[in-house]
C-alpha positions, 0 to 999 in steps of 0.5 A, spaced: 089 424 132 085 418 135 080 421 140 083 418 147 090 420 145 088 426 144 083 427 150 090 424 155 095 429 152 090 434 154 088 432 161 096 430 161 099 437 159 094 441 163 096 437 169 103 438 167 101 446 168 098 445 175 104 442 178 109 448 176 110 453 181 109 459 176 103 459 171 108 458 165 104 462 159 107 458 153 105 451 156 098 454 156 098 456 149 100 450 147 095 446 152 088 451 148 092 449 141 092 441 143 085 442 145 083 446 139 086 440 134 081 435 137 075 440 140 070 434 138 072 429 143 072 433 148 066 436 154 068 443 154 064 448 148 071 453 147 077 453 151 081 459 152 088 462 155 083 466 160 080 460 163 088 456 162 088 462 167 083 461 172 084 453 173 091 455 174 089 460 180 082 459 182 080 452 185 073 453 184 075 453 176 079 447 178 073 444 181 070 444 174 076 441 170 075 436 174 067 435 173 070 435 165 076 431 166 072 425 169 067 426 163 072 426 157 075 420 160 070 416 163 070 412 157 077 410 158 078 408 165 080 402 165 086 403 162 090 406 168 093 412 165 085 415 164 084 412 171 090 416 174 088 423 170 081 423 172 084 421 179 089 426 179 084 432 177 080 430 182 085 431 187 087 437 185 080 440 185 080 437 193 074 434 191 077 427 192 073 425 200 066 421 201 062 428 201 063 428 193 061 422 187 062 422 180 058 419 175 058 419 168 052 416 165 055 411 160 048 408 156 040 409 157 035 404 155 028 406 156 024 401 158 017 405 157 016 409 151 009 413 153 013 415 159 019 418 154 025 421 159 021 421 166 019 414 166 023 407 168 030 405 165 036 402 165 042 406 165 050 404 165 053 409 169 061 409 170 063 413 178 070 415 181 068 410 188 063 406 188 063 404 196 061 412 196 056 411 190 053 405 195 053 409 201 048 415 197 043 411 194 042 409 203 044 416 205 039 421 209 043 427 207 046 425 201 054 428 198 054 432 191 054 428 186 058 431 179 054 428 173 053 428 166 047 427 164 047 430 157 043 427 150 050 424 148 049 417 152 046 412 148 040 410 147 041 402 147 
């Protein structure tokens, strides 16, 4: 399965899952088989029914998807859908107001190898609202910013 199809009918089945009434156990073993099929694409490093569970339940866990759902479809948000599911879990983690940013750091170019990682760069960062990014840059008290900021981004 191609990696962006495989990443929307994880994040696709799993909002399926949040939306029900009653946490429903055979979709959710349906949701850790999906993500076992295509492990590589994903942010996560295992995924299990007990953490299915937890999502379900706990909105702090939520909290987190939504920080892994942004990463997994950060590449892909100019196709509406991805847009619309990394939105999506935002919203359901109640994260989706001016206090709190996403970003994604999509490429870095060091512009100064005796400096390594601590020294200047240009970096290509992709966020979920860009009028709330602007505003931390300016701000005295700046919101939470949910990143990630692994060795994955390329070096270009």
């Amino acid at each position: 399965m191609k990696k962006y199809k495989a990443i929307a009918k994880f994040y696709r089945e799993l909002l399926m899952l949040l939306r029900k009434k009653r946490f429903d156990k055979t979709a959710a073993e349906s949701i850790v088989a999906i993500f076992q099929e295509s492990e590589e694409f994903f942010s996560w490093t295992k995924l299990d029914l007990k953490q299915i569970r937890d999502v379900y339940y706990n909105l702090q866990d939520r909290k987190d998807m939504a920080r892994q759902a942004f990463e997994d479809l950060a590449s892909y948000l100019k196709k509406p859908e991805a847009r619309s599911l990394a939105f999506e879990f935002i919203n359901i983690a109640e994260l989706n107001d001016h206090e709190n940013v996403f970003v994604h750091v999509m490429n870095r170019r060091l512009l100064c190898e005796e400096s390594g990682e601590h020294g200047p760069a240009i970096v290509t960062i992709m966020v979920n609202a860009y009028n709330t990014f602007e505003d931390l840059i300016g701000a005295v008290q700046p919101p939470e910013i949910h990143g990630s900021f692994g060795e994955d981004a390329p070096t270009i």
